[in-house]
C-alpha positions in Angstrom: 0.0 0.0 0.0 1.0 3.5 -1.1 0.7 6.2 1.9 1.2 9.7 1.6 0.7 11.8 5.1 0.9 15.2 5.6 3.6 17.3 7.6 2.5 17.5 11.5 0.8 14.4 11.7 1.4 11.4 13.0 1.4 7.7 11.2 0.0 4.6 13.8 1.5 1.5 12.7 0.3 -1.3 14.5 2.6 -4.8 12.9 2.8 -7.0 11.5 4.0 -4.7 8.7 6.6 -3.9 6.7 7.7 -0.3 6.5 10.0 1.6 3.4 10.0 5.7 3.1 9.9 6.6 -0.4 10.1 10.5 0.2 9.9 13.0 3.2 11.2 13.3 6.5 10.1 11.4 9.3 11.1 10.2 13.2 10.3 7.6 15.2 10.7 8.1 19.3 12.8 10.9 18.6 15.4 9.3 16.2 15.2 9.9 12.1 14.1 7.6 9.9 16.6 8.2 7.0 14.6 7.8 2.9 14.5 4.5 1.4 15.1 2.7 4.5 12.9 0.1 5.3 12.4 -1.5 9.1 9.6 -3.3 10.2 6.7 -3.3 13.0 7.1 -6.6 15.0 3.6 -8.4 15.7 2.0 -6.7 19.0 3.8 -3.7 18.9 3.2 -0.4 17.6 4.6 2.4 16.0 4.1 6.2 16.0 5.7 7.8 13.1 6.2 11.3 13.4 5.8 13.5 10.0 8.4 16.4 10.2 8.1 16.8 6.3 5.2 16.0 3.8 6.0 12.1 3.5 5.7 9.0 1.0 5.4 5.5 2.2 5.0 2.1 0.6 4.0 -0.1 3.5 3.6 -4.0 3.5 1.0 -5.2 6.0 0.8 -8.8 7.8 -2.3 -10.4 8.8 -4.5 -8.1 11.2 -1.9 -5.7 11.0 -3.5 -1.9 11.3 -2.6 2.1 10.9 -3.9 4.9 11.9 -3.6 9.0 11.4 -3.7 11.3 14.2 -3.5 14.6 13.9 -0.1 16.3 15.6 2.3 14.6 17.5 1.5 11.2 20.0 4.0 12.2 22.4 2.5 13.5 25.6 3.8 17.4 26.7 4.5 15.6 30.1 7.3 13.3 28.2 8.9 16.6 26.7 8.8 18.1 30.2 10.8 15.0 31.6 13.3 14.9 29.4 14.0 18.7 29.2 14.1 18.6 33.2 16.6 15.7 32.9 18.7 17.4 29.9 19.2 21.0 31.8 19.9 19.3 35.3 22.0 16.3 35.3 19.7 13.9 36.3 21.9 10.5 36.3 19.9 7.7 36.8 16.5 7.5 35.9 13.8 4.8 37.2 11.1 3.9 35.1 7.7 2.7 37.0 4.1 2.1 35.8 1.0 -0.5 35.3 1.4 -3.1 32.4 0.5 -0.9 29.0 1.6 2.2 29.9 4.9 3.4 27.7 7.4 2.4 30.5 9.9 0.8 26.9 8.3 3.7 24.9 9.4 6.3 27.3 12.9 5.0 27.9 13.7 4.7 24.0 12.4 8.7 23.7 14.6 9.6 26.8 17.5 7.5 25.6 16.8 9.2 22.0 17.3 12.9 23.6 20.2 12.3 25.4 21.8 11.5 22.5 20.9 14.7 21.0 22.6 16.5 24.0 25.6 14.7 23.6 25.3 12.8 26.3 26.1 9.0 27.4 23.0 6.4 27.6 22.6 3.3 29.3 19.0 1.7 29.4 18.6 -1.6 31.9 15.3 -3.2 30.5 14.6 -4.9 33.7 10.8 -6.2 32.6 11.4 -9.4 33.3 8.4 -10.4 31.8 8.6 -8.4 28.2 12.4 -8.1 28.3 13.5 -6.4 24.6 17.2 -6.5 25.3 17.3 -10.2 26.7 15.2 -13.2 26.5 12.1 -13.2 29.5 13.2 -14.4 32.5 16.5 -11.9 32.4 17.6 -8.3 32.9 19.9 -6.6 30.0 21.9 -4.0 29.7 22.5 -2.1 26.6 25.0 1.1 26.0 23.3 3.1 23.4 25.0 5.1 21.2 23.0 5.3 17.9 19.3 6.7 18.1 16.8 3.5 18.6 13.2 2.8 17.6 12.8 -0.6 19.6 14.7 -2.1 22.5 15.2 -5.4 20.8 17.7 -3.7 18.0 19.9 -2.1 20.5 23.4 -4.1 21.2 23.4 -6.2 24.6 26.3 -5.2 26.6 25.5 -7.9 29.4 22.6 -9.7 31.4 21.7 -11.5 34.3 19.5 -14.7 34.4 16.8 -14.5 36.7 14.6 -17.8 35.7 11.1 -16.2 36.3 8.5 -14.1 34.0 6.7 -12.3 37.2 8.8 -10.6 39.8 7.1 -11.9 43.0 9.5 -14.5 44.0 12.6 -13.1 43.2 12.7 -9.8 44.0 15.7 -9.3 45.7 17.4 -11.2 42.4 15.7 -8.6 40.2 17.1 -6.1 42.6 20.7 -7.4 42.9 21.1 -8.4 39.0 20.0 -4.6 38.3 23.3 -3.4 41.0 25.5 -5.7 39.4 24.5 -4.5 35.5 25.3 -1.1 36.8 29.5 -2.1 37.3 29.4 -2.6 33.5 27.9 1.4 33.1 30.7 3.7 32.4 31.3 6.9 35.0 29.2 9.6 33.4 26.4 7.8 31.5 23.2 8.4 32.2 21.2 5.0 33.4 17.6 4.3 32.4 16.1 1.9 34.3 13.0 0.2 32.8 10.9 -1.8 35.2 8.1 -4.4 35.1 4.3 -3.6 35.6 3.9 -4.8 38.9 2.8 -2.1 41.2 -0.6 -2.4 42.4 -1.0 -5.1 45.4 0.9 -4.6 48.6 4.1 -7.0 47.4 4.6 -5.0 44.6 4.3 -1.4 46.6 7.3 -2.7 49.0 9.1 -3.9 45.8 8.9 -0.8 43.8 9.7 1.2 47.4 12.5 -1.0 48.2 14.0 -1.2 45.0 14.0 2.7 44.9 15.5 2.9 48.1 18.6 0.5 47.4 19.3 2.0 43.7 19.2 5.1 45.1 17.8 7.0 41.4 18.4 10.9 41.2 15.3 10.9 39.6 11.9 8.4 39.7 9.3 8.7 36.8 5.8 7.3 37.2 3.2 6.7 34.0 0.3 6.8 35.5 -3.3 9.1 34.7 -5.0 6.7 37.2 -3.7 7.5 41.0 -3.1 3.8 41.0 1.1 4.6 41.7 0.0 6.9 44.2 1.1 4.7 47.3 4.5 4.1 45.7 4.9 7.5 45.3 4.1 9.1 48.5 6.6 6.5 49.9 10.0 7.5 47.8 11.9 9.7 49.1 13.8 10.2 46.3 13.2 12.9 44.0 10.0 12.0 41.6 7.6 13.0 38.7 4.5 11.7 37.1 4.1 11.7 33.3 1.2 11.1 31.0 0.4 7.8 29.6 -0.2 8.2 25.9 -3.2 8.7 24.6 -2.5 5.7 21.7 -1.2 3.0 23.7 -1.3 -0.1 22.2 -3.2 -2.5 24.9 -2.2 -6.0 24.6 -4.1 -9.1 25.6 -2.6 -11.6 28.0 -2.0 -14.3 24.8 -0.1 -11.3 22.7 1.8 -11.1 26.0 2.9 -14.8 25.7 3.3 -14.4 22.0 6.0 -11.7 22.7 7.6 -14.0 25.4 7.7 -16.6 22.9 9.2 -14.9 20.1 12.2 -13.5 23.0 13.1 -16.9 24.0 13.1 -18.1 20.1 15.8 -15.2 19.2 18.3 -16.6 22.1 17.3 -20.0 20.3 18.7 -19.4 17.1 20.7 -21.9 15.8 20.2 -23.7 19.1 21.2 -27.4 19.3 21.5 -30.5 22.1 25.0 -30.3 23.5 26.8 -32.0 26.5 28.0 -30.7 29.5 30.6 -32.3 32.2 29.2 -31.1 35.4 33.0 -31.8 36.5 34.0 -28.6 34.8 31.0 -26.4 35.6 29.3 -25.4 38.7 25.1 -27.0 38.9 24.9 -27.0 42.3 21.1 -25.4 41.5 20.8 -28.0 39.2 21.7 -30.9 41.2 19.8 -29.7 44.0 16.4 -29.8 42.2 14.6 -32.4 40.3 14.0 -30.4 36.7 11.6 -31.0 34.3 12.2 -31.4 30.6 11.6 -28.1 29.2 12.9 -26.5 31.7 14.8 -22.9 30.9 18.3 -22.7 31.8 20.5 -19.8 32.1 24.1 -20.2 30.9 26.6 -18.0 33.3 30.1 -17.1 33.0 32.9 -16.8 35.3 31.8 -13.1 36.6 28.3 -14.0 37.1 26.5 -12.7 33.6 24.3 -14.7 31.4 26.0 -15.9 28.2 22.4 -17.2 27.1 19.7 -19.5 27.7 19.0 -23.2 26.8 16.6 -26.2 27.6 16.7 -29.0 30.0 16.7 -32.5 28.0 17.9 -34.8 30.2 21.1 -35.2 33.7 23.0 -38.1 34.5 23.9 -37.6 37.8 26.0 -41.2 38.0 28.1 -39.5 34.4 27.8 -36.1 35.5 26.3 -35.3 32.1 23.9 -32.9 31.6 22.2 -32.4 27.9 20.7 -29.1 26.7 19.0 -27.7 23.8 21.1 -24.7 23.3 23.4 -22.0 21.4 25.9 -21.7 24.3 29.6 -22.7 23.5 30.2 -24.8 26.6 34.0 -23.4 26.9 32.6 -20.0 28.2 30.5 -21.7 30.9 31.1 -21.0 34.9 27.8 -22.4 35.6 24.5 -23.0 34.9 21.4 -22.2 36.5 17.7 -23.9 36.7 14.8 -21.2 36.2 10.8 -22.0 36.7 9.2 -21.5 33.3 9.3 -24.7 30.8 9.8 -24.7 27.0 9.7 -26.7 24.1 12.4 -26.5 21.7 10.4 -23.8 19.2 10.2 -21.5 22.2 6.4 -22.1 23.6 6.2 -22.2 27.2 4.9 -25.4 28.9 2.9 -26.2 31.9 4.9 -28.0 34.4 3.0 -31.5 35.7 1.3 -31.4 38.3 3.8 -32.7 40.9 6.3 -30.0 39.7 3.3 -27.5 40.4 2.3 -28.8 43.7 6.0 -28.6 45.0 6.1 -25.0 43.7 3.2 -24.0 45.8 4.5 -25.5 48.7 
């Protein structure tokens, strides 16, 4: 399909599509979109293209893949007023908070965008354990930008941590902790973006979100919310704080485009995945051996300083041999150890259910 859109306008993608500018001028988040490129709008996500000039686009959509013209710009005045407060006073570490659906990855690729334009050094941890762009789910990454981005996903990894669960509730000092440690690999001077996962609403997650404040110690913390519903987190942080507008065109996703996002993360650290062997003499497993896994389930691949090389599958362990088998792209030689995580998979990426004896003994 042909498009032409007027300067001042902005262009809703929603994927999957296919995306090429034939003429104009154009930005995405913040960050230009340079004429005959072509990128592409990922199923469940969506896109706001910005028109700065009259614009041409030949656009290739996928099944229920949809657009939309609005007229100005989707970016709320509350996001401009963040980032010029954060550009004009130094602000050094931003944390990211908010509900499920609310911008928190929108709003750290903007920020990260305009900081580049000032010159200045970006680091964005995408610690959504659940949606993770710059690791697989189940993990924390670390990226240091230095080219404008339009999605977390194409931004280099500089490290991660395993964490081996989709919902923070039951590791939430590991979410904590793997955030500190990402932060050695942040160069003096950068500014850090934190992005965080959408659990904020029940008591557990209002001491998480506190405590997690309180031990990164952020100059600044920035809430998406039109709602009140982070009002009790808020009144509780003592560090310094704003609230900013969810935008108006936020893509809401259903709990199965929620897992089909999951899925598609762990198939990208799958890639080219096969079933190796690994001598338990030469690694560390003690969380291996001191579990009974499940086939399917996720393992996290560590190396010697306590980052995640990548991920695999559980096939099989012979604790007499000291052999365990994996369905994975991991070259054994950079291995430290290897760590079990509670979320099952089959070899295409889909999670499992665990049986029901596995369940039982999680509950307990």
């Amino acid at each position: 399909m042909k498009l032409e859109i007027q300067a001042g306008r902005t262009l809703l993608i929603s994927g999957p599509a296919s995306v090429r500018l034939e003429d104009g001028s154009v930005n995405i988040f913040g960050a230009p979109i340079h004429r005959r490129g072509r990128f592409t709008v990922r199923r469940e996500k969506q896109m706001p293209i910005e028109i700065v000039e009259d614009s041409k686009f030949d656009v290739e959509f996928g099944e229920r893949a949809t657009y939309l013209e609005v007229e100005g710009s989707t970016v709320p005045e509350s996001w401009k007023e963040a980032t010029r407060r954060i550009g004009t006073s130094g602000e050094s570490k931003i944390l990211i908070i908010g509900s499920t659906d609310t911008g928190k990855s929108t709003f750290s690729i903007y920020l990260a965008n305009k900081m580049l334009k000032h010159n200045r050094r970006v680091a964005i941890v995408d610690a959504d354990i659940g949606q993770s762009d710059l690791g697989p789910p189940s993990s924390i990454g670390l990226s240091l930008v230095t080219e404008p981005l339009i999605e977390l996903e194409g931004a280099t990894v500089e490290a991660m941590i395993f964490v081996g669960e989709t919902s923070p509730s039951r590791v939430v000092d590991r979410v904590i902790n793997g955030i500190m440690k990402l932060e050695t690999r942040i160069p003096y001077g950068t500014v850090k973006v934190i992005n965080t996962d959408g659990w904020v609403t029940d008591e557990g997650a209002i001491e998480y979100k506190v405590r997690m404040a309180e031990r990164l110690e952020p100059s600044l913390v920035i809430g998406l919310d039109d709602v009140g519903e982070l009002d009790p987190i808020m009144s509780m942080v003592k560090t310094p704080k704003m609230k900013i507008h969810v935008p108006k065109y936020i893509k809401v996703r259903s709990r199965e485009e929620r897992k089909h996002i999951r899925e598609h993360g762990y198939r990208r650290y799958l890639r080219e995945a096969v079933y190796r062997n690994f001598l338990l003499d030469r690694i560390e497993a003690n969380d291996l051996l001191e579990r009974k896994p499940e086939k399917g389930n996720i393992l996290g691949f560590i190396d010697s300083e306590g980052f995640m090389i990548g991920i695999g599958i559980f096939e099989s362990l012979n604790r007499r041999r000291g052999i365990l088998r994996a369905y994975t792209n991991v070259n054994f030689r950079k291995v430290s150890r290897v760590e079990c995580g509670n979320i099952r998979l089959s070899p295409q990426g889909q999670e499992l259910p665990f049986s029901v004896d596995q369940t039982w003994k999680e509950l307990r």
